[in-house]
Every structure is written in structure tokens, then in C-alpha cells.
C-alpha positions in Angstrom: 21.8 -4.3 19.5 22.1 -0.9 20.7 19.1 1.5 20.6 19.0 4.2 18.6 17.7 7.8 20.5 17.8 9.7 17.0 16.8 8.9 13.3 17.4 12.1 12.3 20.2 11.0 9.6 18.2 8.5 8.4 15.5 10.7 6.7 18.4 11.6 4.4 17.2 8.4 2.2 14.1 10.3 1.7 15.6 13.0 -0.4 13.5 13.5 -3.6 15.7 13.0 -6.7 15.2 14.8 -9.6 15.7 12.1 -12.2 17.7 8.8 -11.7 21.1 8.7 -11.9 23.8 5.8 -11.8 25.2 7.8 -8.8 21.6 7.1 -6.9 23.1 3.9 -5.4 26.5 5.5 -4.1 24.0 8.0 -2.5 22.0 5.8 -0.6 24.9 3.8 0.5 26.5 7.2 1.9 23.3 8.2 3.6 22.8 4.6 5.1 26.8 4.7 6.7 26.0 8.1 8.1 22.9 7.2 9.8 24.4 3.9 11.3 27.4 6.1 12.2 25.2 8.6 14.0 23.6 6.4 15.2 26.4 5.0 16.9 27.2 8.2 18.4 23.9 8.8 20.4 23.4 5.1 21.8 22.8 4.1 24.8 26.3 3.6 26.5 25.0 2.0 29.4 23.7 -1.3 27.7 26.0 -4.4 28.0 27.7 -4.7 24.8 27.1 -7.5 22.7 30.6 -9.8 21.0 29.6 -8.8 18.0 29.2 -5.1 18.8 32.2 -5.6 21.5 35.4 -3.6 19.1 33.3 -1.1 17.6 31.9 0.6 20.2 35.4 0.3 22.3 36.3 2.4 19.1 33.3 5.2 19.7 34.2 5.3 23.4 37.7 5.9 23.1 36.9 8.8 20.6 34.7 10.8 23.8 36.5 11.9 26.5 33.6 12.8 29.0 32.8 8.8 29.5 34.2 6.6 31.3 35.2 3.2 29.5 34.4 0.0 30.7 36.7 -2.4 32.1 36.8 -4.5 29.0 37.4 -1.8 26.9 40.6 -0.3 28.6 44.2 -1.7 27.3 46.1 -3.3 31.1 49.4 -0.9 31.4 52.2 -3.4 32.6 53.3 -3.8 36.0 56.9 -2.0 37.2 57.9 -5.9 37.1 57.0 -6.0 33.4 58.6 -3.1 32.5 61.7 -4.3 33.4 61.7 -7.5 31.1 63.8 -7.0 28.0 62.4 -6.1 25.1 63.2 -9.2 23.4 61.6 -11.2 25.6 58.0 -8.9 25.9 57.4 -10.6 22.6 58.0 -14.2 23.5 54.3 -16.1 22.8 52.5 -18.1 25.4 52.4 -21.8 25.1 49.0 -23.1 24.0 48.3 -24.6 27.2 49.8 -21.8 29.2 46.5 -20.0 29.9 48.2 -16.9 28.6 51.0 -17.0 31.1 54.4 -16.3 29.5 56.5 -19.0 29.8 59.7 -19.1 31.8 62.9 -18.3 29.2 66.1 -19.9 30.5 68.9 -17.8 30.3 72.1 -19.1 29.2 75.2 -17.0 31.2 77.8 -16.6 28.7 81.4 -15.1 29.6 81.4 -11.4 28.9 82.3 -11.1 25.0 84.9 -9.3 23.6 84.9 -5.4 22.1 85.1 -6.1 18.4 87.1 -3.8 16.4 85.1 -1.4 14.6 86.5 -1.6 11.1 86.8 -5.5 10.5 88.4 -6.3 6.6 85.8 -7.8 4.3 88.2 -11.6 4.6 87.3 -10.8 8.7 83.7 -10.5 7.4 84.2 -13.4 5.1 85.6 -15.6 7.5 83.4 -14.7 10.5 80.5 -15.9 8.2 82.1 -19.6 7.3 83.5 -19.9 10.9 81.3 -18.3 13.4 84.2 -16.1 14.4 86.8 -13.7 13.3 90.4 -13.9 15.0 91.6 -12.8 18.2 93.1 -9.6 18.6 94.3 -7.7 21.3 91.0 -6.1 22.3 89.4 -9.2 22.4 90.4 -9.6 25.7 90.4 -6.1 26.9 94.3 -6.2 28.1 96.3 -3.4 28.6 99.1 -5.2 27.2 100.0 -7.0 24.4 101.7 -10.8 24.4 103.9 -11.3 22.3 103.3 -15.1 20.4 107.2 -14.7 19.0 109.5 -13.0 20.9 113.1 -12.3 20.9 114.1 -11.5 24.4 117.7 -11.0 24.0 117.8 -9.2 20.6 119.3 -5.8 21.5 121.7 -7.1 24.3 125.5 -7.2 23.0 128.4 -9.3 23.8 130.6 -6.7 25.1 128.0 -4.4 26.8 128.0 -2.2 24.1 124.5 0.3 24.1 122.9 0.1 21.2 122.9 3.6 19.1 119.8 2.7 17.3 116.8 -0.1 16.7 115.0 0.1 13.8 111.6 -1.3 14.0 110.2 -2.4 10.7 106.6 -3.2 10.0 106.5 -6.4 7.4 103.2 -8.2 6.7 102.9 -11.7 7.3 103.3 -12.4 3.4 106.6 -10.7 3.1 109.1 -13.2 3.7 110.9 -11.9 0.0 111.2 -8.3 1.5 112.6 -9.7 4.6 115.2 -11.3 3.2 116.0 -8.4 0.8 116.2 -6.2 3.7 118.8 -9.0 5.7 120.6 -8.8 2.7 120.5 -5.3 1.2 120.6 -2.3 3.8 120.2 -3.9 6.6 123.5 -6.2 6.9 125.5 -3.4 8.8 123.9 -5.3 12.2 126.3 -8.0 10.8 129.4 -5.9 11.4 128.0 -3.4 14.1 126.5 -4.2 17.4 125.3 -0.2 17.6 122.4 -1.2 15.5 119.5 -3.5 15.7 116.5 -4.9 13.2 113.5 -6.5 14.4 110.2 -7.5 12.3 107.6 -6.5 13.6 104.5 -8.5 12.8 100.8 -9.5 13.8 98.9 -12.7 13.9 96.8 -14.5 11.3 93.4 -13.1 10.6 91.9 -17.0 11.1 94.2 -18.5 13.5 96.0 -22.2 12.2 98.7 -24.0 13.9 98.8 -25.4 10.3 98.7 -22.3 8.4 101.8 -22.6 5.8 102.6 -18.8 6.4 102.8 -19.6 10.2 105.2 -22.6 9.7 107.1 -20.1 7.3 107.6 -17.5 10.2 108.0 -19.8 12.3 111.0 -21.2 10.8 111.7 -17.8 10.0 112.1 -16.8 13.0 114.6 -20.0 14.8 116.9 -18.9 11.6 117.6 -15.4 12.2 115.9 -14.5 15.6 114.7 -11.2 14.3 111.1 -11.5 14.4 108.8 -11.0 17.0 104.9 -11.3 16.4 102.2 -9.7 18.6 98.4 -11.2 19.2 96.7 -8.8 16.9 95.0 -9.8 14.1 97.6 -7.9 11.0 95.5 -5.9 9.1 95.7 -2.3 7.8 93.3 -1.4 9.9 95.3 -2.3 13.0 98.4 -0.6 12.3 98.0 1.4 15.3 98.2 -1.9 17.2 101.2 -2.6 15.4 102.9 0.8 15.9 102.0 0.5 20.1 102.8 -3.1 20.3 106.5 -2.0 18.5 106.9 0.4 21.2 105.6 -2.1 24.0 108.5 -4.3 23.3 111.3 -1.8 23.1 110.1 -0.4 26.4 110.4 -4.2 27.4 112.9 -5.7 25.9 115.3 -2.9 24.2 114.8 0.3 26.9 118.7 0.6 26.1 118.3 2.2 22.2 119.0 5.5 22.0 116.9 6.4 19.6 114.7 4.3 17.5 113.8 4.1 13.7 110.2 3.2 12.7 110.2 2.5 8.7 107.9 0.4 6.5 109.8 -3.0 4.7 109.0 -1.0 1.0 111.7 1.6 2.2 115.2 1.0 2.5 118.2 3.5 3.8 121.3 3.8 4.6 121.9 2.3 8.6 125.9 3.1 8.1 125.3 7.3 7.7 122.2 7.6 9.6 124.2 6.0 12.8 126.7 8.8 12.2 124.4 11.8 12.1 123.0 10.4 15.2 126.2 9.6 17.3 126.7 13.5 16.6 123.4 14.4 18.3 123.4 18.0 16.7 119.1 18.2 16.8 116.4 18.5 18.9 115.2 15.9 20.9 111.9 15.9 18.8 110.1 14.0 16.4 112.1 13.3 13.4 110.1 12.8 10.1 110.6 12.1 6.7 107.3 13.8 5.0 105.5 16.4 7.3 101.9 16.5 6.5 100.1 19.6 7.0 97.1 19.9 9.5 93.7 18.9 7.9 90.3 17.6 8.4 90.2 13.6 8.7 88.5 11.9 6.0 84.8 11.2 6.5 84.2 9.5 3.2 82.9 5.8 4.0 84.3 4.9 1.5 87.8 5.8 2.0 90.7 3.8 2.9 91.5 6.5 5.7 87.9 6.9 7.2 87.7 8.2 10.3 84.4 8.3 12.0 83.5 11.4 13.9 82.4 9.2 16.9 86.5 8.3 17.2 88.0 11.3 16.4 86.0 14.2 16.1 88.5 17.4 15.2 91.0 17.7 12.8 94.4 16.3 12.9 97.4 18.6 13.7 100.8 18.0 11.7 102.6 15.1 11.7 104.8 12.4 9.9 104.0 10.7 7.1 104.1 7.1 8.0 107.0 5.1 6.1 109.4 6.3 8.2 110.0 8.7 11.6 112.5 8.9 14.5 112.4 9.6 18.1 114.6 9.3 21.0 114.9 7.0 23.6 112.9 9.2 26.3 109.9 9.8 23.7 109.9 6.0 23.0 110.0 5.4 26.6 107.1 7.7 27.0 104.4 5.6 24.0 106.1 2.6 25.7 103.5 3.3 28.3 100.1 4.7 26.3 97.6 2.0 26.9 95.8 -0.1 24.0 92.8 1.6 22.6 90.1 -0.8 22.4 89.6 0.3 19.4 92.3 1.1 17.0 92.8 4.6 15.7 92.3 4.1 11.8 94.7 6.1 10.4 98.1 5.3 12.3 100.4 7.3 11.4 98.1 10.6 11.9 97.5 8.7 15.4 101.2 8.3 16.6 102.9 11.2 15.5 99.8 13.6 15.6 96.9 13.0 17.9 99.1 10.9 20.3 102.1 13.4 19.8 100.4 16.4 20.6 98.6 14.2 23.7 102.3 13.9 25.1 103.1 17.0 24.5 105.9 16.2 22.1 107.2 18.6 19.2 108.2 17.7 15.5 110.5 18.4 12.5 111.9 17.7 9.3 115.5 17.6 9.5 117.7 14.1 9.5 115.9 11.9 6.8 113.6 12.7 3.8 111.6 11.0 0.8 108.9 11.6 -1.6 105.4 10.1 -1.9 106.0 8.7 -5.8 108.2 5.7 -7.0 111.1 6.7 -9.4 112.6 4.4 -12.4 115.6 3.9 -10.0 113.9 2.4 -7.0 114.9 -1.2 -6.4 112.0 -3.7 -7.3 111.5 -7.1 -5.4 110.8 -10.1 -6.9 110.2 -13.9 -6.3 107.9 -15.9 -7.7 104.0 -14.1 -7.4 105.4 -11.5 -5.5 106.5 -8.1 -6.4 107.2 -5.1 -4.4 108.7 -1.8 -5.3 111.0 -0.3 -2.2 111.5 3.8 -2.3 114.8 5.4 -0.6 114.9 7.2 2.4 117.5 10.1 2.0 120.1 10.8 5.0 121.0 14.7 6.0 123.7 16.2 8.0 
């Protein structure tokens, strides 16, 4: 035990009281913990330490800086080898019979993984938790370029070398076979007669990939019938409609660099091909971006919870103007141009403030309001399609000029 120098606290017990009290225990207790405490304090700190004594008076050392502490008493810093050992692995235990040697972890070298996108859909999150995985996109192996799973190489080549006025590139979800069909035969059947315009569907892959997928075989089938379709490895979401929009592009700069000018519209639009072709075979506008709904600059919407979040760590000004996304026009030399932009490894939320804004004003493009227009709000004369489950109302795009 250590020896006490000083029992001066300890005279404390030997305080007269005045009359007993049920507080006279609490007191002596007090005075007892302050004279072992001081007692502490003045001990000899040159004795060996006893076990028993061992953490405590480690404790009282560590509290005075004037004396040097013992070699048991001081906590081993780790070696510049040791610091280098990941943190996950500083916490590995020692086998029993290890004799506190950390035992050897065997790491497993795995290819390099894939960039997820940051903004999965809750089925992704759904299906990565059943499977293990979510689909393959196109930044899951960090191309440049997009492959195309369907393809139609020889969509915008005529039979009697006749160039091709204007492609219209329509975005149609993988469940939209009904608005497809509509669209062959509705507004869309002047390709029948004229070889100045082409229609191709542009579409993504399945979130969970199936060779057996019913939706697949439908496209698929789809596809040998009307060679019209051409399907890009994405995964089709919402939140990759900036893949969609670029992958578009990368096949008309492939595949259909002889358009003059080029029609981007949603499948829930429809328009007449017959006047627009007109109004363009005049060529009396700039060579600009051509959009149906301008949409003042603003801030982008930070809100979580919003459809159309943007995250400040993407995109951290505001957006300038640009086209409302159902439907814009641009020329052959500005398609040429996005033909080129590389994929993002992570897709821009919002797409149409992406293509026609940030990536607009990034080629150093300009923009207007002046061939086609259309309003944000369905009217009691907009055509509605139907077949079976499915339901789909589609809004007119007016012509000008």
C-alpha cells in the first residue's frame, strides 16, 4: 500500500458535532473520501505499485505534470507502420492464442466497382435489397459512350438519297407500347408518305435486367416490326433522363449526322410533322435553340423532397433560361455539337434545365421561342389514350410561321 506523508484531512472526522443528525453519516463518509483522496495526492511515487493499486494511481500521475510516469503507466503510440493500417482493420481482435499479435486479414482483390448513380428510384433500392444489385447503367462502367442494346443502323438513310429535313427523337418509356402505336398511327404517319422525315423511340433498359422479362420480348418484337426503336444501356428512369437526352444525341451524331434539324418531344405530345417540315424547309430563324415553353432563370430546387432536387454538391448556382422539356428544336450543327459532350457519371437531375440550360450556355449556344408553342395544363380537347390498364393523356404542340 502506499504510505501516507500527511493525515492532515483525516482529523476532519474529529469535528465535534453539535447534536446528531441523520446527515452525520454522509459526513463522515465525505471526510473519509477526502482523506484517502489526499492522501493519494502526497504518496510516495517512487514505491512499486501494487495490481491492486496499479489503475488508480496511473490516474493521479497522469493528473501532475511535473512527474514522470512509469513505463507501465504510459499508453504505446503506434508505429508509422500502424498508422497506415485501415481503420477497419485497427479494430480486428487477436486470436486467443495469438499472444496479442493481430492476425493476418486476407484481402480479397475485387475489380474496381462501378460509380453508382446518386439518385437511385426506391424499385432500384427495392431491388438492390432482394438481389444484391441494382441494374447496369451506363456509368457503371465508366464509358464515354453509350452502346446501344437495339439499334437501327439504317433508319435515316433513304432510297433515293434524299437528306432528311428532320428526325424527331421521341422519349417513350418502356411501358408505352399503346402510345407508340398511337403515335405510328396518329401524327406520325407522314414518314409513311415522306422520306424528309424520320421517328425513332428512344428508350433505356430495364431497371433489373431479364432476357425473360415480358416487356423486353414486347420491344423486342416491337422493334423487328417497325424498326423504329433503338434502346440504350441505361437503366430508364426519371432520374436518368439526361442519359436519355445524350444517348439521343449520341446516335444521331452516329447514325443520322445527315438531319437538318432535329425534334426532341415527349410520346404525351403530338404535332403536326406535315407544317412543321414546311416552316423549316423555309429556314426564316435563327440557328438557335427552338423551344416550346421558355422557363425563366431561377434557383434549383433544394427540397429533398422534391421530384426536381438538385443537390448543391452537382450544381451549385442557379439555372439560366431554357426550354421546358416536352418539346425543343435545334439544328443540325448544335446537335452535332451535344453529339460529342461526354457522359456525366452522374446524371444531371433535372434534364431539361441540363440540356437546354446548363449545357446550352456551356456551348455557348443561344435560345428562343418562335416556331412551336404549348401550355403546361391539359385541355378537354386533348386526345386521351387508352388500352386496357393504361391511360395517357397527349397535349398539342402548336406550329408558327
Amino acid at each position: 500500500m502506499l504510505h501516507v506523508k500527511s493525515n492532515m484531512a483525516c482529523k476532519l472526522l474529529s469535528i465535534p458535532l453539535k447534536r446528531p443528525h441523520k446527515k452525520l453519516l454522509t459526513f463522515v463518509g465525505a471526510g473519509a473520501f477526502l482523506c484517502i483522496l489526499i492522501s493519494f495526492l502526497k504518496a510516495d511515487m517512487s514505491k512499486v505499485y501494487t495490481t491492486n493499486s496499479y489503475i488508480s494511481d496511473c490516474l493521479i500521475l497522469r493528473t501532475k505534470s511535473d512527474i514522470p510516469l512509469p513505463s507501465e503507466c504510459r499508453i504505446p503510440r503506434p508505429s508509422q507502420k500502424q498508422s497506415n493500417v485501415p481503420i477497419s482493420d485497427k479494430f480486428v481482435r487477436p486470436n486467443s492464442g495469438s499472444a496479442g499479435k493481430p492476425p493476418e486479414r486476407k484481402v480479397k482483390k475485387s475489380k474496381s466497382r462501378p460509380n453508382r448513380t446518386m439518385f437511385p428510384s426506391k424499385d432500384d433500392e427495392e431491388k438492390k435489397t432482394k438481389t444484391g444489385a441494382v441494374t447496369k447503367d451506363a456509368n457503371d462502367t465508366n464509358m464515354t459512350r453509350f452502346q446501344f442494346t437495339i439499334n437501327e443502323e439504317n433508319l435515316c438513310k433513304t432510297s433515293n438519297n434524299t437528306s432528311v429535313v428532320l428526325l424527331v427523337g421521341v422519349f417513350s418509356g418502356r411501358n408505352e407500347a399503346p402510345i407508340r402505336k398511337f403515335i405510328r398511327t396518329n401524327w406520325g404517319k407522314v414518314v409513311n408518305q415522306n422520306q424528309k422525315v424520320k421517328i425513332v423511340f428512344i428508350l433505356g433498359e430495364a431497371k433489373q435486367k431479364s432476357l425473360l422479362d415480358e416487356t423486353t420480348i414486347e420491344i423486342r418484337n416491337e422493334s423487328k416490326k417497325y424498326h423504329d426503336i433503338v434502346e440504350a444501356n441505361f437503366a430508364d428512369t426519371y432520374r436518368n433522363l439526361t442519359y436519355k437526352s445524350l444517348a439521343l444525341f449520341q446516335w444521331i451524331g452516329s447514325y443520322c449526322s445527315n438531319a437538318k434539324y432535329v425534334l426532341k418531344i415527349d410520346g404525351d405530345m403530338k404535332i403536326d410533322l406535315q407544317r412543321l417540315l414546311g416552316v423549316l424547309e423555309k429556314g426564316n430563324f435563327p440557328d438557335k435553340y427552338q423551344c416550346g415553353y421558355l422557363i425563366p432563370a431561377h434557383a434549383p430546387m433544394r427540397d429533398k423532397n422534391s421530384k426536381w432536387y438538385v443537390p448543391k454538391s452537382i450544381f451549385p448556382g442557379n439555372y439560366s433560361l431554357y426550354c421546358s422539356g416536352p418539346a425543343y428544336i435545334v439544328s443540325k450543327r448544335i446537335a452535332e455539337k451535344i453529339s460529342h459532350y461526354p457522359i456525366p457519371k452522374i446524371p444531371f437531375p433535372v434534364d431539361d434545365a441540363f440540356m437546354t440550360g446548363v449545357l446550352r450556355v456551356e456551348l455557348h449556344e443561344g435560345v428562343e421561342k418562335r416556331i412551336i408553342s404549348f401550355y403546361h395544363h391539359h385541355n378537354p380537347t386533348d386526345t386521351v389514350v387508352k388500352e386496357g390498364n393504361f391511360k395517357k393523356y397527349i397535349m398539342k404542340i402548336d406550329v408558327r410561321g
